[in-house]
C-alpha positions, 0 to 999 in steps of 0.5 A, spaced: 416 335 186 422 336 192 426 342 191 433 341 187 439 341 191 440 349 188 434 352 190 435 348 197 443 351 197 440 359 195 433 358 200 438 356 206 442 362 205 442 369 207 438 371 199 433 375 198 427 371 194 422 376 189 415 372 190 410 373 185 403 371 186 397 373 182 392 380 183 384 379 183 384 382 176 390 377 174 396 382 174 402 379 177 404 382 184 412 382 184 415 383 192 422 382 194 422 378 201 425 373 206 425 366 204 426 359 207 426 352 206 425 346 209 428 342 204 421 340 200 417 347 200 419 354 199 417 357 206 414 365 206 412 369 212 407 374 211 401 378 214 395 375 213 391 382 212 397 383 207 395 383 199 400 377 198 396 372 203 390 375 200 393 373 193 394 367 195 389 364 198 385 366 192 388 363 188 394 359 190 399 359 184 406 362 185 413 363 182 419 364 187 426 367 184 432 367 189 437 371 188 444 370 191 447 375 194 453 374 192 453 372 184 447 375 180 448 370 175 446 365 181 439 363 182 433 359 181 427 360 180 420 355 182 413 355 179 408 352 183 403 352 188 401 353 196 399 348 199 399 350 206 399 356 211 400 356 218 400 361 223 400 361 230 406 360 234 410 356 228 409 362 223 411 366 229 417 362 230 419 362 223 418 369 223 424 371 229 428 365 224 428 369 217 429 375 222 435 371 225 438 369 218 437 376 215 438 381 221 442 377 226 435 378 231 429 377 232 423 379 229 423 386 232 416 389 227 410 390 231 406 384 229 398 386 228 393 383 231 392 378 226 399 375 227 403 372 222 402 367 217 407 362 213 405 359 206 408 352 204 410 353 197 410 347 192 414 346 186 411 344 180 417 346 175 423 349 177 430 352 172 436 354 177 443 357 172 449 354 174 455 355 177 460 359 172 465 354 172 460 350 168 462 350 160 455 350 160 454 356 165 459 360 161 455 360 155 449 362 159 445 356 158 440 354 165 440 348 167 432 347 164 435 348 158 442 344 158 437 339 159 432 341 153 437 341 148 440 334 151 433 331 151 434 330 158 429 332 163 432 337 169 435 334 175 430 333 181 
């Protein structure tokens, strides 16, 4: 499913994104972290010794939640999967670009000897609440569920 035109707008800004993937026991790992998009994926940079890559080749399934930094009534959420993890030298790319967006520099962290990795997520379902000039917003109805109540699929 391609990404809605709101989690595109909010993963292309310089927002924070909580990513959830899931423990060996089954309890959710929550971690605040870069995000980016390359307008069909949700892109994530990590270590891949790191629990969250652990997580995720373990067990696929993640939900992403971007915040925007400058309205927290902004946001998306997205449910999903990875379906791809590079490394190399395209996640090390991808890592000096979210620096870059974030921190106005490259990646300047010490990189370990596994290097870096960069998770493609899939969306499978996603809700994004909507701008407060909507009537809709201001009764704090999501897009899902204005869509829900009208029996209308949400937009892709």
């Amino acid at each position: 499913m391609p990404l809605d035109e709101d989690t595109v707008r909010l993963a292309k800004g310089k927002n924070l994104a909580t990513v959830v993937t899931l423990m060996p026991g089954g309890q959710p790992q929550a971690l605040l972290t870069w995000v980016d998009t390359d307008g069909e994926h949700i892109l994530v940079n990590t270590e891949p010794q790191r629990q969250r890559a652990r997580n995720i080749r373990r067990d696929p399934r993640i939900t992403v939640l971007i915040h925007s930094a400058e309205d927290p009534y902004d946001w998306s959420e997205v449910r999903g999967r990875v379906v791809d993890t590079v490394g190399g030298d395209e996640a090390r790319r991808h890592i000096d670009e979210l620096s870059n967006k974030y921190a106005g520099r490259p990646y300047r962290n010490p990189i370990g000897p596994e290097g870096r990795v960069s998770s493609q997520g899939e969306a499978s379902t996603f809700r994004s609440a909507c701008t407060s000039r909507e009537p809709a917003c201001r009764a704090g109805m999501t897009r899902s569920n204005r869509s829900a109540a009208s029996g209308r699929k949400p937009r892709p």
